[in-house]
C-alpha positions in Angstrom: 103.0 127.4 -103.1 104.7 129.0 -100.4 108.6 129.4 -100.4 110.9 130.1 -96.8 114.6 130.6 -97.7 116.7 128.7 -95.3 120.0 128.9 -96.6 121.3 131.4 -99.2 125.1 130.8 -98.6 127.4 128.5 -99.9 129.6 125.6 -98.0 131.6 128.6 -96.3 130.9 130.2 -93.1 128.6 133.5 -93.1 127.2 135.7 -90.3 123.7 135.9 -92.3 123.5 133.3 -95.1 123.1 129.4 -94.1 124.2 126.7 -96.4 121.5 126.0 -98.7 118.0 124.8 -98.1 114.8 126.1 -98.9 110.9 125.2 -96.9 108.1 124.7 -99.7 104.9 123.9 -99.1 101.8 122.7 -101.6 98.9 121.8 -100.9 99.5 121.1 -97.2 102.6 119.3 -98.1 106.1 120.1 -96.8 108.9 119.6 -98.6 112.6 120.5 -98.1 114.7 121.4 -101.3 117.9 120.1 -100.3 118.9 120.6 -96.6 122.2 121.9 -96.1 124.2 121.5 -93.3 123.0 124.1 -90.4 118.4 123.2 -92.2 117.8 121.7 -89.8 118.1 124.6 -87.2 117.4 126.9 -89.5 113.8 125.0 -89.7 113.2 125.7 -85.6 114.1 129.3 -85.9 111.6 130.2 -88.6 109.1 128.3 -86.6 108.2 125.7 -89.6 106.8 122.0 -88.8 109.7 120.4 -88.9 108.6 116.6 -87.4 105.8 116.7 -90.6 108.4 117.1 -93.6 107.2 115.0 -96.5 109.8 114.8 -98.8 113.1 116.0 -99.1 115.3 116.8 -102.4 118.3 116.4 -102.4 120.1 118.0 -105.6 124.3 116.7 -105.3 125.9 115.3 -102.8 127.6 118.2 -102.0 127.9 118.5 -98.1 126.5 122.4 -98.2 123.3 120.4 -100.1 122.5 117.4 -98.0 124.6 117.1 -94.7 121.6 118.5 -92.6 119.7 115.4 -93.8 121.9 112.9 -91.6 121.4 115.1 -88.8 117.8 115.2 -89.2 117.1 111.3 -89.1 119.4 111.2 -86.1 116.9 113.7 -84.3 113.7 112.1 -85.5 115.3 108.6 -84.3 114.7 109.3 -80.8 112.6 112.8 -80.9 109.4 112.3 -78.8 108.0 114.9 -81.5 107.8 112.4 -83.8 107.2 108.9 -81.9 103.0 109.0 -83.1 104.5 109.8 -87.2 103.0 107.2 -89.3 103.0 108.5 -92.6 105.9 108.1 -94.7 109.2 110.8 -95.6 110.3 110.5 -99.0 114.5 111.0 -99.8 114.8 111.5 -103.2 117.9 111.9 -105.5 119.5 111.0 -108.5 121.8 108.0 -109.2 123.6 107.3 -105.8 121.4 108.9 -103.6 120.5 105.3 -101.9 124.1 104.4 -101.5 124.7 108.3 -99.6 121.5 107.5 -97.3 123.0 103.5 -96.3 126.7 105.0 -95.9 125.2 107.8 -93.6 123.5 104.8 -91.8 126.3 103.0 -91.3 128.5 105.7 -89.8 128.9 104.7 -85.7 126.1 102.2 -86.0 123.7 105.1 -85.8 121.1 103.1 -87.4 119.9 105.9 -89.2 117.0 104.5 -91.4 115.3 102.6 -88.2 113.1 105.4 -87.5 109.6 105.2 -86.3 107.9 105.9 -89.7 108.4 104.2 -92.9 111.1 105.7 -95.0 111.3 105.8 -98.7 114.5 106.3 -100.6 114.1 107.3 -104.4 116.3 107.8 -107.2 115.4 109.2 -110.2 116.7 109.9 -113.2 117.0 112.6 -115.5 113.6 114.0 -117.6 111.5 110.8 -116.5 108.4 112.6 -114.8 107.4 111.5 -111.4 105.0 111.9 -108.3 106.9 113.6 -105.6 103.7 113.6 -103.5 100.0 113.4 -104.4 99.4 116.6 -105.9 103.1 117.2 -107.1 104.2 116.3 -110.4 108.1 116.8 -110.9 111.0 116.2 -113.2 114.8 116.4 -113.0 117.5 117.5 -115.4 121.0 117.0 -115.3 123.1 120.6 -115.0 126.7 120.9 -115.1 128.1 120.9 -111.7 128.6 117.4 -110.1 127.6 114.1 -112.1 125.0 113.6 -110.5 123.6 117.2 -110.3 120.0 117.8 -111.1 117.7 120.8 -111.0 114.2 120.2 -110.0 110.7 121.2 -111.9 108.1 121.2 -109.8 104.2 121.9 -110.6 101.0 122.0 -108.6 97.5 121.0 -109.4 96.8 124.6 -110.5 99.5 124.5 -112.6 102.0 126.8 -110.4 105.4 125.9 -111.5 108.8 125.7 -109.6 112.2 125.3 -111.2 115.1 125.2 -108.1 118.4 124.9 -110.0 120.4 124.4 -107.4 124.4 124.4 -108.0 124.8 124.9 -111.8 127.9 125.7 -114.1 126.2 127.7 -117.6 123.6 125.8 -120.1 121.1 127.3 -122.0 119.3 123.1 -121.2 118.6 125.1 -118.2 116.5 128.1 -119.7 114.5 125.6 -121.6 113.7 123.8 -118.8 112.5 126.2 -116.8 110.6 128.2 -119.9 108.2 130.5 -118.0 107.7 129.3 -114.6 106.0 130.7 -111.6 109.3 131.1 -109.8 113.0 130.2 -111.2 115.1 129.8 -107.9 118.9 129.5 -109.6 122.2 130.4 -108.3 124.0 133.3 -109.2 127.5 132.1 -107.1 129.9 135.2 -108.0 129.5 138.9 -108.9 131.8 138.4 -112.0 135.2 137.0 -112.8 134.0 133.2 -111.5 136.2 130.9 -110.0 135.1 127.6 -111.5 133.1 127.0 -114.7 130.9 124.8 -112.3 129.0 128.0 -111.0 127.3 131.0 -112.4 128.2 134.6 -112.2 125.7 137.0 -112.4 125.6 137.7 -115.9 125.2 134.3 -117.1 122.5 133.6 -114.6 120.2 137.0 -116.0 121.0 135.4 -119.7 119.5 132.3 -118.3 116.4 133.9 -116.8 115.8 136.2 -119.8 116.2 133.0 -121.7 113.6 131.4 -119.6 111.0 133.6 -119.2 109.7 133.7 -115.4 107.6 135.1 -114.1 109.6 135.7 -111.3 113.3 134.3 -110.6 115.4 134.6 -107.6 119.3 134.3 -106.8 120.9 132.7 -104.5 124.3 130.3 -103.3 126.4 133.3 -102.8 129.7 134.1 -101.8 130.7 136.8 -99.5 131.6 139.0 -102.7 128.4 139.8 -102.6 128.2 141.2 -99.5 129.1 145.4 -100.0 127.1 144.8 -103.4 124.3 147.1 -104.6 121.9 143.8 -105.8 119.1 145.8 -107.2 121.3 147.9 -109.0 123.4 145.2 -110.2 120.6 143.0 -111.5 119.0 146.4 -113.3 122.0 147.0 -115.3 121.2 143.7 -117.2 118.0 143.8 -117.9 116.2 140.9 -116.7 112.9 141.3 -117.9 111.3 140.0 -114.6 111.7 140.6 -110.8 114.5 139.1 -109.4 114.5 139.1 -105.7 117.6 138.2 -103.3 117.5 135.2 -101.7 117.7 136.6 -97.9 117.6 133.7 -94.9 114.3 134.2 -93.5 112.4 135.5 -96.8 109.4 134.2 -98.1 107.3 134.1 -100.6 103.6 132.7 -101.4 103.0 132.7 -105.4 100.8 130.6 -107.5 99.2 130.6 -111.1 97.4 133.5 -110.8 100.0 135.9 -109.2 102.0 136.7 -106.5 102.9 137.8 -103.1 105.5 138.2 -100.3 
């Protein structure tokens, strides 16, 4: 699997960190887990294949999740990059995910799901197993942010294992499900002293990754509080018992079963 952070901010405004998206590929699949509001630009400046997406995740409906995702089907509608497409791009959600897609479509008459390759709208529902793509076997649990938040468990035919949080108040449902992955991508929103009980702070998310087992874990979804902050130091005061890297726009990664590297 290869990993491209494309957003490591939060709904507000930063210099450095886009709203949150992240570029996976497997086995010569691309995928987009969830596709914040500036993705889609974000896509053209790393230089990624952005007319040959597969699928795209969409974990809430939060507008710093999924509002690049109307802005992409309005480019592909009429991009001469993408007039000879024939295979399909899978949307997939949770329970009102359809309704989101046909409401975007309806906005100005943009006629949003007319484009020139079939499109497939999913929803899926919590811990029922599915085929993203051929190749990629995935389930979704429910996590305490929105009602219709899910994280995402993704695995390979080599058995390389992805587990992408996404926006995530504390459960220990969510060690469990991620028990031991290849990479645990969860968001670690504040420093300390949170503002809602629909985030993480730092603390709770090492708790959750020492909990888990990773092999590797990541952070991301911050706030600006974290911008003067010593992360390495931080993150070694708890003891995490695994690498954790920063999520940095731009960063990527390449793991798999057997190992890993940047």
């Amino acid at each position: 699997m290869k990993l491209v952070v494309l957003g490591s901010g939060t709904a507000n405004p930063h210099p450095r960190r886009s709203s949150a998206a992240f570029w996976l590929e497997v086995g010569g699949h691309k995928v987009m887990l969830d596709f914040g509001a500036s993705a889609l630009h974000r896509v053209a400046q790393e230089g990624l294949d952005w007319p040959n997406i597969d699928a795209v995740w969409i974990s809430h409906f939060h507008l710093d999740h999924c509002g690049g995702l109307p802005a992409y089907l309005f480019a592909s509608r009429r991009s001469p990059d993408l007039h000879e497409r024939k295979k399909p791009l899978h949307l997939i959600g949770g329970t009102g995910f359809r309704q989101l897609v046909e409401r975007f479509d309806q906005i100005s008459n943009h006629k949003l799901l007319d484009q020139p390759f079939p499109l497939e709208i999913r929803e899926v529902e919590p811990l029922e197993k599915f085929v993203m793509l051929p190749g990629m076997n995935a389930i979704a649990m429910s996590t305490p942010h929105t009602d219709e938040s899910m994280a995402i468990r993704i695995e390979d035919t080599d058995g390389t294992t992805l587990v992408y949080t996404s926006d995530t108040g504390f459960g220990k449902g969510v060690a469990a499900f991620a028990r031991e992955v290849d990479l645990l991508i969860i968001e670690s929103s504040y420093l300390r002293d949170k503002k809602t009980p629909k985030h993480l702070e730092l603390a709770e998310a090492i708790y959750l990754i020492r909990k888990a087992r990773p092999k590797r874990a990541m952070l991301t979804h911050f706030y600006a509080e974290w911008d003067d902050v010593d992360f390495s130091s931080e993150v070694a005061n708890l003891a995490p018992k695994c690498e954790v890297i920063e999520a940095v726009d731009g960063l990527v990664l390449n793991f798999s079963k057997e190992g890993a590297s940047d």
